[in-house]
C-alpha positions in Angstrom: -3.1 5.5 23.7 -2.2 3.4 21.1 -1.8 4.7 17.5 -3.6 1.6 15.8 -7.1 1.7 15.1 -8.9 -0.9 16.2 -10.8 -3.8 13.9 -14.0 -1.9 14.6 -13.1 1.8 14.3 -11.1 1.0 10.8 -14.3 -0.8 9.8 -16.4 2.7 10.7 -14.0 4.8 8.4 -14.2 2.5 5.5 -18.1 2.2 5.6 -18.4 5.8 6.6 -16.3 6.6 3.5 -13.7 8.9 5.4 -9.6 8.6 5.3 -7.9 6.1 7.3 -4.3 5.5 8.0 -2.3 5.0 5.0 -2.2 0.9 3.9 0.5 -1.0 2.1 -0.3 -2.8 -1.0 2.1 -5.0 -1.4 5.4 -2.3 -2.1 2.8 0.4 -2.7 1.2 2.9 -0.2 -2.4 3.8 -0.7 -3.1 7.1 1.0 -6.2 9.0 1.6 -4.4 12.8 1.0 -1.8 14.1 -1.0 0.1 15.3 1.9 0.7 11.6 3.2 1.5 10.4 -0.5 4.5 13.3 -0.9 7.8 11.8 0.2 9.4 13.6 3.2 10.9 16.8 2.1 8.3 17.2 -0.5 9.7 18.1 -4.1 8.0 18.1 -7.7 4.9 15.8 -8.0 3.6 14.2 -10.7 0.0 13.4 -10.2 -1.7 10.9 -12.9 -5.6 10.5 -12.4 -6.4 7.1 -13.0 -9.1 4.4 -13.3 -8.3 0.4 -12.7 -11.0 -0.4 -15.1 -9.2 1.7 -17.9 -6.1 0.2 -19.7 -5.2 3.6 -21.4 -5.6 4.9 -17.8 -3.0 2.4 -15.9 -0.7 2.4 -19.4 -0.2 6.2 -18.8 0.0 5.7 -15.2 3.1 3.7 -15.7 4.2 5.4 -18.5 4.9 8.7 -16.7 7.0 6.8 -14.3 9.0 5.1 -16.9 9.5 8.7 -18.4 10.1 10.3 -15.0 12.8 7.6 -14.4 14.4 7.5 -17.7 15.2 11.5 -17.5 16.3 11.0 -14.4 14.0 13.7 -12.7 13.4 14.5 -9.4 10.1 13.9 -9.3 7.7 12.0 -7.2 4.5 10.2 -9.2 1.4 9.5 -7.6 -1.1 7.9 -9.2 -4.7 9.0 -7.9 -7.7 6.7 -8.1 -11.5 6.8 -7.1 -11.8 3.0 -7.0 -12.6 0.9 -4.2 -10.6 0.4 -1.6 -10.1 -3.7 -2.3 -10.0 -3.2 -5.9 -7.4 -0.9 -5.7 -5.4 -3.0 -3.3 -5.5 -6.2 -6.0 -4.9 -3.6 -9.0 -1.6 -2.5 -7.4 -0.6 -6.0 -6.3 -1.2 -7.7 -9.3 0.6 -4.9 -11.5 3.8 -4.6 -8.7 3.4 -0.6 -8.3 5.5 0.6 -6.2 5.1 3.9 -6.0 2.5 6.1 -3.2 -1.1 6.5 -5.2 -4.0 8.4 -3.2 -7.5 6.9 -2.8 -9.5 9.8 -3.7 -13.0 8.6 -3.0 -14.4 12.0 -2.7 -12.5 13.9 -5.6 -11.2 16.1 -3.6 -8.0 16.1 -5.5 -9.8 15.9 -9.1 -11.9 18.9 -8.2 -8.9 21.0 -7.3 -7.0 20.5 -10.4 -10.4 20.4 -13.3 -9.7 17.2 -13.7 -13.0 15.9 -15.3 -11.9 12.8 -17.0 -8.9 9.8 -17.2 -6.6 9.5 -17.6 -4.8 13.0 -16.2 -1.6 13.9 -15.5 -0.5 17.5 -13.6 2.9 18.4 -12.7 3.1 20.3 -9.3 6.1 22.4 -8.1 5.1 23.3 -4.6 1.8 23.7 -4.4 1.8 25.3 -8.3 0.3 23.4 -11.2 3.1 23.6 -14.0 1.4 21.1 -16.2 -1.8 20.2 -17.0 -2.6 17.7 -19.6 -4.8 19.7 -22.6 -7.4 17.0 -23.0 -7.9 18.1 -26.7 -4.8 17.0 -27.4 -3.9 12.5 -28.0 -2.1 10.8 -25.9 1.1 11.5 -27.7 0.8 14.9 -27.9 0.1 15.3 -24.6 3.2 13.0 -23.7 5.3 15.2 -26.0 4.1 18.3 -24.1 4.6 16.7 -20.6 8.4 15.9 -21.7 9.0 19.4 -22.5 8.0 20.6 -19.6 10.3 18.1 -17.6 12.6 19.1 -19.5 12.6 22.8 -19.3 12.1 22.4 -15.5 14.5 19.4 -14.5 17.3 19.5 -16.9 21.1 20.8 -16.3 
């Protein structure tokens, strides 16, 4: 039997609202778990909870990869988004991100971590929070916090 869904049972999942198969947005992967959006042989995650209809949102999102790859860390970040589908698709296209981000259309993943509002970013070793943005905090405090914590975790 043949791995790819047909027209018809892709069209089910999507108006059914459950996970497909992972889809390519231009370079990016949209995934429907966590577990497909880790790179193989896992290592530390940075999740950052976004919203495509928030530009503080999508600035942090790419933020926290310019941080992650000016340090130098070894750490993977996924974005994770409630949008649509469609909308997320365009969003990633039109912005050239290129890294995995998880559809999370049933907040499976915000529930899990508290996360009650965007943008969010935790920092998982393993399946251990180390980092959790302290939404009292501005967005440069929190940044400042978030560096420390790469930094007492990822440097030599």
């Amino acid at each position: 039997m043949s791995r790819r869904l047909s027209l018809f049972t892709a069209a089910a999942l999507v108006a059914a609202g459950l996970p497909g198969p992972p889809v390519r947005a231009g370079a990016a992967l949209i995934c429907s778990s966590l577990g497909e959006a880790v790179p193989p042989g896992g290592g530390p995650v940075l999740l950052v909870f976004f919203s495509i209809e928030c530009p503080v949102c999508y600035e942090e999102l790419f933020e926290a990869r310019y941080l992650v790859d000016q340090g130098r860390w070894p750490v993977a970040v996924i974005g994770v988004s409630i949008a649509l589908r469609d909308d997320l698709e365009r969003f990633l296209d039109k912005h050239a991100w290129t890294s995995p981000v998880v559809l999370d259309r049933r907040r499976v993943l915000f529930r899990a971590y508290g996360v009650d509002a965007v943008p969010f970013k935790v920092l998982l070793l393993g399946t251990e929070a180390v980092y959790r943005d302290d939404p009292y905090l501005g967005p440069a405090a929190r940044r400042e916090e978030l560096l420390r914590c790469l930094t007492r975790h990822f440097s030599r």
